[in-house]
C-alpha positions in Angstrom: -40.1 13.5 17.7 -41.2 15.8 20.8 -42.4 19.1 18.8 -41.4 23.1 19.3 -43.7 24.7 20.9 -44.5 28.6 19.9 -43.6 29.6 23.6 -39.7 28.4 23.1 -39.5 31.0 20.8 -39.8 33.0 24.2 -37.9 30.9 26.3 -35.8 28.8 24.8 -34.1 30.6 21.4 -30.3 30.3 21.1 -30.4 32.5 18.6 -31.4 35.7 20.6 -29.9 34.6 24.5 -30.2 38.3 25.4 -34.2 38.0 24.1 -34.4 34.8 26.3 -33.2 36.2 29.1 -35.4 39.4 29.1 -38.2 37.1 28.6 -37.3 34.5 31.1 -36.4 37.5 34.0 -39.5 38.5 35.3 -41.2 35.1 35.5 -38.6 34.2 38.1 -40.2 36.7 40.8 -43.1 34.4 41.7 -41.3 31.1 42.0 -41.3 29.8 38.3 -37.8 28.1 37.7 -36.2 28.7 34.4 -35.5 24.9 34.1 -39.5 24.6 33.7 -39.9 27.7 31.6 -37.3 25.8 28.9 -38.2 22.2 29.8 -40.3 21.9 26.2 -43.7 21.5 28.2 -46.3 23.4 26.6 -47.5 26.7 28.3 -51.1 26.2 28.8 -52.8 29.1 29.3 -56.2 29.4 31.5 -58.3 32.3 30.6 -59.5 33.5 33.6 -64.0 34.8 32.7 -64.3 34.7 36.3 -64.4 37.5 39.2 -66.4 39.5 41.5 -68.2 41.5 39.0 -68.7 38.4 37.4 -70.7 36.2 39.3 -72.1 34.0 36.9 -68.5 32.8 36.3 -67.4 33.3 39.7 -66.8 30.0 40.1 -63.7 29.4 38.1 -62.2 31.4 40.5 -61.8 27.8 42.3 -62.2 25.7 39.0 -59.1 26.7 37.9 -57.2 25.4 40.5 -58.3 21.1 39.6 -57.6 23.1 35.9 -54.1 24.0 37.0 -53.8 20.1 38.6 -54.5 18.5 35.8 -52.4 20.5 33.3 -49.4 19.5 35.7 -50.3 16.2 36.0 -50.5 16.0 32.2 -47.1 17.5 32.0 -47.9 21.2 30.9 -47.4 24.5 32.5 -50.4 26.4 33.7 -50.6 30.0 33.2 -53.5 32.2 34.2 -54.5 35.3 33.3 -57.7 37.5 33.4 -60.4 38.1 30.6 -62.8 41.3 30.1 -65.6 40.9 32.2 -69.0 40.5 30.5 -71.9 40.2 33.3 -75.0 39.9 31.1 -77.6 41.4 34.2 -75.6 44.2 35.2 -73.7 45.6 32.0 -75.2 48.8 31.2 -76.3 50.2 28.2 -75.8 46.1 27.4 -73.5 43.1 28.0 -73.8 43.0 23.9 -71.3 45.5 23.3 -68.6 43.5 25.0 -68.5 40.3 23.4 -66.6 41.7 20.6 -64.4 43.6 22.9 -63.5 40.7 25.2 -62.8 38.9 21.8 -60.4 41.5 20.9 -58.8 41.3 23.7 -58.6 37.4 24.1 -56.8 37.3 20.6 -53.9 40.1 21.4 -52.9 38.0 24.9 -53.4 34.6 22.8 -51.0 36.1 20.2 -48.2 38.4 22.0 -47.7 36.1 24.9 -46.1 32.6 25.4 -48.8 30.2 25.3 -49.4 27.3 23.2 -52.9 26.6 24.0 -55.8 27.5 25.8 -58.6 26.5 28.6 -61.4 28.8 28.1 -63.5 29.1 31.1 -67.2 30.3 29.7 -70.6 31.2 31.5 -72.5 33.9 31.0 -73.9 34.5 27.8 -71.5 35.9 25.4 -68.2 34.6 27.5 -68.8 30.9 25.5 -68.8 32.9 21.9 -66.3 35.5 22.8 -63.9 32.9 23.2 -64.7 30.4 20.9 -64.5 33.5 18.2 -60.8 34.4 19.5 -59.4 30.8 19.4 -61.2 30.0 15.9 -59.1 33.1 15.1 -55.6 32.3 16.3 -56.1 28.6 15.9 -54.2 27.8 19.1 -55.4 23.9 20.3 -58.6 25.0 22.8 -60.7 23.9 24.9 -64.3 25.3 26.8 -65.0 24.2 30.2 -68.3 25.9 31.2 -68.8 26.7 34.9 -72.0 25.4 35.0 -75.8 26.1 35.8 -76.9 27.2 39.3 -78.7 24.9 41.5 -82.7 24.7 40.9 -84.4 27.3 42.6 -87.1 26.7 45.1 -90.2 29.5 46.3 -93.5 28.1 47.9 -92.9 24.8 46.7 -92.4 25.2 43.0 -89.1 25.7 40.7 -88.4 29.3 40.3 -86.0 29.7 37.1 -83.4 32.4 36.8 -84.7 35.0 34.2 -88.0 33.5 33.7 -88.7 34.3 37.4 -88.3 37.9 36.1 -90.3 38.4 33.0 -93.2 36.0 34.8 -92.5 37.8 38.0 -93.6 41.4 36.6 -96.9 40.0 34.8 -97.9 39.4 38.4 -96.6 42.5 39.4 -98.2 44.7 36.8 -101.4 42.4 37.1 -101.8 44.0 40.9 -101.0 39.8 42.6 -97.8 40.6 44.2 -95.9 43.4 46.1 -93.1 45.1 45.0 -91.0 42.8 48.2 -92.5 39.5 46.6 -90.9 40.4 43.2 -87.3 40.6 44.8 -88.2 37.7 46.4 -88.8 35.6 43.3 -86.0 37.2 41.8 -83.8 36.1 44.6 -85.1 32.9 44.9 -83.9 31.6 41.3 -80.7 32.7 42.0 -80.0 30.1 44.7 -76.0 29.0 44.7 -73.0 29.6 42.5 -73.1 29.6 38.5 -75.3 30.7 35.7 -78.7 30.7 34.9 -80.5 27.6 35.6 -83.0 28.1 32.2 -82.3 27.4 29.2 -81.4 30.9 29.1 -78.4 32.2 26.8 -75.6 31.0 29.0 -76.9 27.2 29.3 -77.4 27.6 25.4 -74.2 28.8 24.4 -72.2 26.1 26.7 -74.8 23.2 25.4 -73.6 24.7 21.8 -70.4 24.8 22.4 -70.5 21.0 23.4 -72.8 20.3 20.6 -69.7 22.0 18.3 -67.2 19.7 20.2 -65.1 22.1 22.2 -65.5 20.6 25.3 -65.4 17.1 27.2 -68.7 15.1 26.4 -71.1 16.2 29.2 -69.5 19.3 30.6 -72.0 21.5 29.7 -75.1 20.9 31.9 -72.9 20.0 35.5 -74.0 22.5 38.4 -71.4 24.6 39.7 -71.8 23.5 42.7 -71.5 20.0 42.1 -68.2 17.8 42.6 -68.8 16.6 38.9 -67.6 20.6 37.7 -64.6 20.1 39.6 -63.7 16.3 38.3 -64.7 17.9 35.2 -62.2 20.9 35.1 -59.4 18.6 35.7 -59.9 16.1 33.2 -60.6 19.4 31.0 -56.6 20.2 32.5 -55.5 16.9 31.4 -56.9 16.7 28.2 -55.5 20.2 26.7 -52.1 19.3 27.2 -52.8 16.1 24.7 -54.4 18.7 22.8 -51.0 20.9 22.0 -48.9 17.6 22.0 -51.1 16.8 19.1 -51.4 19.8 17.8 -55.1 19.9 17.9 -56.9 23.4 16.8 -60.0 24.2 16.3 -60.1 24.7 12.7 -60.4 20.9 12.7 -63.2 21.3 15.0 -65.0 24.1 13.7 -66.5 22.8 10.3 -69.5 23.8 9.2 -70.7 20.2 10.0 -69.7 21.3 13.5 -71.9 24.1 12.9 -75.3 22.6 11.6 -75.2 20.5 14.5 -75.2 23.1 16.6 -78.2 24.5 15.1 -79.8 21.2 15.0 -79.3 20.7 18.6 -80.2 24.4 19.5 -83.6 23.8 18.1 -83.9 20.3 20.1 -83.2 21.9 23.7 -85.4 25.0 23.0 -82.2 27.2 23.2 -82.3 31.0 23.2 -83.0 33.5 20.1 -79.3 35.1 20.7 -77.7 31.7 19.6 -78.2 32.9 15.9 -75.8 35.8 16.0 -73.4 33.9 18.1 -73.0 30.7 16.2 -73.3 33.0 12.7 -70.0 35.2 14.7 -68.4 31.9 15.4 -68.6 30.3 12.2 -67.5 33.1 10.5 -64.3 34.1 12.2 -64.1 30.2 11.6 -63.6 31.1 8.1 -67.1 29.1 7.6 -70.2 30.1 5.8 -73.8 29.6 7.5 -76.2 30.7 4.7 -79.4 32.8 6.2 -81.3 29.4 4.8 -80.0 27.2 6.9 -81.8 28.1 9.8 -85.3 27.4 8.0 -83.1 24.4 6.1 -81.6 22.5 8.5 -83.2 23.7 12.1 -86.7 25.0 11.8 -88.2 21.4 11.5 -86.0 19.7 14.3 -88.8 18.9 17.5 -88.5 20.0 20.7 -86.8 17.5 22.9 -85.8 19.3 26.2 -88.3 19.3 28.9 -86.6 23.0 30.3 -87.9 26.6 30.7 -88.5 28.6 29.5 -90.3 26.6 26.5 -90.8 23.8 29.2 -91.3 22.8 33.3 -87.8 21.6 34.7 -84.8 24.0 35.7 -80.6 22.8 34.9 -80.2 20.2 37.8 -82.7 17.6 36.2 -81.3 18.4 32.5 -78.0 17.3 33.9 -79.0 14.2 35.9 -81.3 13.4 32.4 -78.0 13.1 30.7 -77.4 16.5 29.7 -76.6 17.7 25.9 -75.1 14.4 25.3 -78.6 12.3 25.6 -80.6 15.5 23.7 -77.6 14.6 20.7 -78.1 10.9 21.2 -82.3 11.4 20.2 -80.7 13.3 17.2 -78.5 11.3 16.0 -80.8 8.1 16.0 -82.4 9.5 13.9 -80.1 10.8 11.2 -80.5 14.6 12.1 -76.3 14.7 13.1 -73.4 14.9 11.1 -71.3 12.9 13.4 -68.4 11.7 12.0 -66.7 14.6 12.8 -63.8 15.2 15.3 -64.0 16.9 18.6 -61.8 17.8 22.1 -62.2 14.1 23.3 -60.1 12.9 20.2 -63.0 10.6 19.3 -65.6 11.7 16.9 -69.0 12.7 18.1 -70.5 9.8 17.0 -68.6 7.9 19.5 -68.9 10.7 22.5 -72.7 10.1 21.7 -72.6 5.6 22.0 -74.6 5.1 25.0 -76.2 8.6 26.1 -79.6 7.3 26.0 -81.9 9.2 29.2 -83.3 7.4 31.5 -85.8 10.3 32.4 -88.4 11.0 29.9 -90.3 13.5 31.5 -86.8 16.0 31.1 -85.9 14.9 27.7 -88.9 13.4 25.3 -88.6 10.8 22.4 -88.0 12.0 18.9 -91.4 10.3 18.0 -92.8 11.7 21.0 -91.3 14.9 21.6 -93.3 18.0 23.5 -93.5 20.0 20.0 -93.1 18.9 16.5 -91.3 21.7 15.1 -89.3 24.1 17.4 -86.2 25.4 15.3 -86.2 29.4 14.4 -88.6 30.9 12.0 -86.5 33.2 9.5 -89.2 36.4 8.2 -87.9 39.1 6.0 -90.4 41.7 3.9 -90.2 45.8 4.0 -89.8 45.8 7.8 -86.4 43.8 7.4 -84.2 41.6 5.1 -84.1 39.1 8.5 -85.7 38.5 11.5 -86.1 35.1 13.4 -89.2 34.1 15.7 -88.7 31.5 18.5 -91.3 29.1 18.1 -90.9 27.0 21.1 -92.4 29.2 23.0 -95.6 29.9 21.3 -98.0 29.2 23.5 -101.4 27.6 22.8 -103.1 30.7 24.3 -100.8 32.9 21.8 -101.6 30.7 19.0 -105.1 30.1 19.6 -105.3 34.0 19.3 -102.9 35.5 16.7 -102.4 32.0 14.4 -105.6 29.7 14.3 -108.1 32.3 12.2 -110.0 29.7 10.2 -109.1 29.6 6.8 -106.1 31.8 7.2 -104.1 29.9 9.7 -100.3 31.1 10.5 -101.5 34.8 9.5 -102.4 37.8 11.7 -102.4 41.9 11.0 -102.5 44.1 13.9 -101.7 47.8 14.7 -98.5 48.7 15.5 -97.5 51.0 18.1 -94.2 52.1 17.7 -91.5 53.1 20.6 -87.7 54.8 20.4 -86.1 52.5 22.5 -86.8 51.2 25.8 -87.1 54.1 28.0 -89.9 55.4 25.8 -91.9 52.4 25.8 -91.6 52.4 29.5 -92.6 55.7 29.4 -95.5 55.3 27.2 -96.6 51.7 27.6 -99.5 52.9 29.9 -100.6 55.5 28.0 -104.6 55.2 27.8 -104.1 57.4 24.6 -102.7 54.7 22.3 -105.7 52.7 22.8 -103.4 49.5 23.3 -105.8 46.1 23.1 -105.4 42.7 21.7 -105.4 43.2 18.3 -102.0 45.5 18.5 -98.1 44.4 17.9 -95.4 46.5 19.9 -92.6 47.4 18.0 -89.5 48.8 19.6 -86.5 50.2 17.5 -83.3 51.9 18.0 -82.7 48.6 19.6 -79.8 47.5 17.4 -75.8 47.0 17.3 -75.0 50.7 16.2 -78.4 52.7 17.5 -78.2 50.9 21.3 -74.9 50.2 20.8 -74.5 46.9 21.2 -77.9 45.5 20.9 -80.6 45.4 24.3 -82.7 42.5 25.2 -85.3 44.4 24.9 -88.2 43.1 22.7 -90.2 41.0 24.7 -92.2 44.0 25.6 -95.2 43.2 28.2 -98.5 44.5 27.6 -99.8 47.4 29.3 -100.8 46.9 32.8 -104.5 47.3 32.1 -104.5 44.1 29.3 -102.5 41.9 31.5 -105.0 42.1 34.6 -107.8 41.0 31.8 -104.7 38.5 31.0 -104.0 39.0 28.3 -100.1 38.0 28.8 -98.1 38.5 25.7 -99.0 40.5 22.5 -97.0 40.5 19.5 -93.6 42.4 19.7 -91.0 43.4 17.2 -87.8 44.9 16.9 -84.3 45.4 15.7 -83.2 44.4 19.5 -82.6 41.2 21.3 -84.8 39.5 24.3 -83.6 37.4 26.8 -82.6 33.6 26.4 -85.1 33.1 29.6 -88.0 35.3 27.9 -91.2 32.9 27.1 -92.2 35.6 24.7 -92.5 34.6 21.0 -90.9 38.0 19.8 -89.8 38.8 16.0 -86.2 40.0 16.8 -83.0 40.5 15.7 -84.3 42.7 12.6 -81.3 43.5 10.3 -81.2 45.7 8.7 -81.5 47.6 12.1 -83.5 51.0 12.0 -80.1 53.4 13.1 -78.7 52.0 9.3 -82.6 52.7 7.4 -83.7 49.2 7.8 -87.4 49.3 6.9 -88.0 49.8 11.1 -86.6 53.3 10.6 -90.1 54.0 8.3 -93.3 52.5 10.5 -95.8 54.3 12.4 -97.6 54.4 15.3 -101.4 53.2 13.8 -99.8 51.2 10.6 -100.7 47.9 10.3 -98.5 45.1 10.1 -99.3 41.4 8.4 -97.2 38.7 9.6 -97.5 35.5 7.7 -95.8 32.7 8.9 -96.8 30.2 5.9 -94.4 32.4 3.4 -92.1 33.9 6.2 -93.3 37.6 5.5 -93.4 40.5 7.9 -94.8 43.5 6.2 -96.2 47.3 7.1 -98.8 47.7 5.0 -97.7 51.2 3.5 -97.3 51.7 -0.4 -93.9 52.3 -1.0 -94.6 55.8 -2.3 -95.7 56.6 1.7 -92.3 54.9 2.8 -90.1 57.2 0.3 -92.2 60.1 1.9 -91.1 59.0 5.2 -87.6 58.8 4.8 -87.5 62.4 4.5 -87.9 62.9 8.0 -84.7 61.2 8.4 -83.9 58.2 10.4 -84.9 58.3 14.3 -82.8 59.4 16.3 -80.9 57.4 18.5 -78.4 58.1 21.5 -75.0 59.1 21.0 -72.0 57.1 22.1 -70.8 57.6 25.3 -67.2 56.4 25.5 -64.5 55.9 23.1 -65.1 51.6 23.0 -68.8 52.5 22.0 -67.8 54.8 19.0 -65.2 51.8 18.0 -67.6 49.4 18.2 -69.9 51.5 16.0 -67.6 52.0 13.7 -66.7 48.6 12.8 -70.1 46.2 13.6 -71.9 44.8 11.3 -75.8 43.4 11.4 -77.2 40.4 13.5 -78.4 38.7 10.6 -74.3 38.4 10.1 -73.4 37.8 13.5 -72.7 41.3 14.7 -68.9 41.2 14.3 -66.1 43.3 13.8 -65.9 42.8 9.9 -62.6 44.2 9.8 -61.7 41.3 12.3 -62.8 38.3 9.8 -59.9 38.8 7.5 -57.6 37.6 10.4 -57.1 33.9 11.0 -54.7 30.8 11.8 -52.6 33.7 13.7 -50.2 31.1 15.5 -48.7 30.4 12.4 -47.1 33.8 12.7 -44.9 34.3 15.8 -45.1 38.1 16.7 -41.8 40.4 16.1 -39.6 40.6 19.9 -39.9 44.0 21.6 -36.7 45.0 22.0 
């Protein structure tokens, strides 16, 4: 028996002919017959990430089209429509403070309008969890198709990654070995063709996880843009959501928390980016599924580091996709019993079965289990009187950073230093040359004010450089802290995502310039070392002060976020789920 779809409620309703008609009227002035409106195809709808302030996802500005064939082909109806743009490079005070607002909007098109399921077309950073938050909300049958990396990039005969290129790119700079003209040179030069960044930055995280949950076709992930593989790809992705609504599909049979330690799992195998812990915690929970703070340390801290990409390795997005992509990093994982398989996904075979086969065939990209580049790559969770939570990305220690903050004999995975303490990141830039703070090896940064509600939004802002003067002894990374974020791309081995965050009275609120603070990475501590009679002292000065909102989504937001360790969601949001089971009232 052919099911009723929710968009014949719109179209095709006896019961209310004069609703039917107003509905049906203004579809007819591009073309749209009402014969196909009430045929019984499903409406698929195409939500549109890409545009010209949106470069990153640019490219599904053309994907759709093959997107658009394929739902036809398959029998559907393709409608497209536009999403809040989130540009992660350009969004000032940060990209972070829409992902929640581009999920908001998402849901109130998915719910008042005729459609019965959904492509969503991700790409930069928080475009894959924005969506994946609003479909685990209305439960509609999904789908992600990613637009894909950017070609490697290429500067005097060596890759050049997009990000790293940056954060490498001002070392130099600062370090007196380049010109101010070589730096936008670099910087241009990882940027070399259509999509995102070609790291295993965020935005290659974040579509590898949202393959790694089973939202999208089995090796859509890692294709370059550019490449006539994204295109094939978006039009089997076409085909294959029509199915989707015929079966009725959603992703609440997806979305398990199975679904969910495998993405951590997997995260921690391809070196993937620090903001994947707030994303997959904002997923899960708008899932309606709980990821305990433990499970980071339970299931993910011990996973090794399989992924041959940088920033914790060499190679750039084209050779992880010719490698076999996040399907052969999975295939390592699940040999050897670190997957919980037998789950369903978008292909309508488990991922056990989207896994048979996806052995690489290059071992310099991705490494053997038993040989892999490090043995233990997965987030470090610290907590102590600086923070209830904080994670530490230790993929990217280097040996350098370990030989000279972790390796003191006897006392191994232990280091104190001073702490020099900035309001945000135009003080530290302000301030980071000062001769006066006496900045040297044996110092930590710290930068607050860096949060949700005292940015707003959260900055990428905690993989603070050293002062000019260390890094041209180079000395190239000193400890850094903070209640911020740092970029996916960053090969900085920051403590981040501190919640409670300073702007609430987290324990970053009360540290001083000259304190010292004992990081122990044996018990997972991170500690000023002030009595606690000195910290009640100092909470009568108040908490620091941080900037006030500047338009009426940033007071919103404010108002209703909650931590990172949490996710950083709307909390009022999480009570609404499974919101296509409830067809909203007509308008007239």
């Amino acid at each position: 028996m052919t099911r009723r779809y929710r968009s014949q409620d719109w179209f095709d309703n006896p019961d209310h002919i004069d609703m039917t008609a107003l509905y049906l009227e203004r579809f007819m002035n591009y073309g749209i017959t009402p014969d196909e409106l009430r045929s019984g195809k499903p409406i698929i709808g195409i939500a549109q990430s890409g545009s010209d302030i949106s470069p990153c996802n640019r490219i599904h500005l053309d994907l759709a089209k093959r997107v658009r064939d394929g739902i036809r082909d398959a029998g559907g109806i393709p409608m497209e429509f536009p999403l809040h743009p989130i540009f992660e490079n350009c969004r000032r005070p940060t990209a972070a403070i829409d992902r929640n607002l581009a999920y908001m909007g998402l849901v109130e098109i998915l719910h008042g309008y005729p459609i019965d399921a959904v492509v969503l077309t991700t790409g930069c950073d928080k475009t894959t969890p924005s969506q994946l938050m609003a479909a685990a909300t209305m439960d509609l049958p999904a789908i992600v198709l990613s637009g894909g990396p950017m070609l490697d990039g290429w500067l005097d005969g060596e890759l050049v990654g997009s990000g790293a290129a940056i954060w490498k790119g001002r070392r130099r700079l600062a370090a007196g070995e380049i010109d101010n003209e070589k730096f936008l040179e670099i910087a241009a030069a990882s940027a070399p063709s259509a999509g995102h960044c070609n790291t295993m930055g965020t935005a290659s995280t974040m579509n590898a996880i949202a393959e790694a949950l089973g939202m999208s076709l089995t090796g859509c992930s890692a294709i370059p843009a550019p490449y006539r593989e994204r295109g094939q790809m978006a039009y089997e992705t076409g085909r294959r959501i029509v199915a989707l609504a015929e079966q009725d599909i959603r992703p609440s049979s997806i979305l398990t928390r199975e679904a969910f330690l495998d993405a951590i799992v997997t995260n921690a195998a391809i070196g993937g980016s620090t903001n994947a812990q707030q994303h997959i915690m904002a997923m899960a929970r708008h899932a309606g599924v709980e990821i305990h703070t433990e499970d980071w340390m339970k299931y993910g801290h011990d996973v090794p580091l399989l992924l041959n990409m940088q920033p914790s390795g060499k190679y750039l997005g084209e050779r992880f996709h010719r490698a076999g992509g996040v399907p052969a990093v999975m295939w390592e994982l699940e040999q050897n019993g670190l997957l919980r398989s037998d789950r369903p996904t978008v292909t309508g075979k488990s991922m056990k079965d989207n896994l048979v086969g996806k052995e690489t065939n290059d071992r310099e990209m991705i490494w053997p289990f038993a040989a892999p580049l490090k043995e233990k790559a997965g987030f470090f969770v610290l907590s102590g009187n600086l923070f209830d939570f904080a994670i530490m990305k230790t993929s990217v220690i280097s040996d350098e950073f370990r030989a000279r903050y972790l390796s003191q004999p006897g006392n191994e995975g232990v280091f104190e230093a001073r702490a020099i303490v900035f309001d945000g990141s135009d003080d530290y830039h302000k301030r980071i040359n000062d001769p006066s703070l006496n900045i040297d090896e044996d110092c930590i940064l710290v930068i607050r004010g860096a949060g949700p509600i005292g940015w707003p939004g959260s900055a990428e802002v905690v993989n603070m450089q050293p002062p000019d003067a260390l890094i041209k002894r180079g000395v190239k990374n000193l400890p850094t802290l903070g209640d911020g974020r740092q970029s996916g791309t960053s090969d900085s081995p920051s403590i981040l995502n501190a919640s409670p965050e300073s702007a609430v009275g987290g324990g970053l609120a009360w540290i001083r310039t000259g304190d010292t603070v004992r990081i122990d990475l044996n018990n997972g501590t991170a500690n000023m070392l002030v009595d606690d009679a000195e910290i009640e002292r100092r909470k009568g000065d108040g908490i620091p002060a941080f900037p006030a909102s500047q338009t009426p989504w940033q007071q919103i937001y404010r108002s209703t976020v909650g931590q990172m360790q949490s996710g950083a969601c709307m909390e009022m949001a999480l009570e609404y789920r499974n919101l296509r089971d409830v067809v909203p009232r007509h308008n007239h």
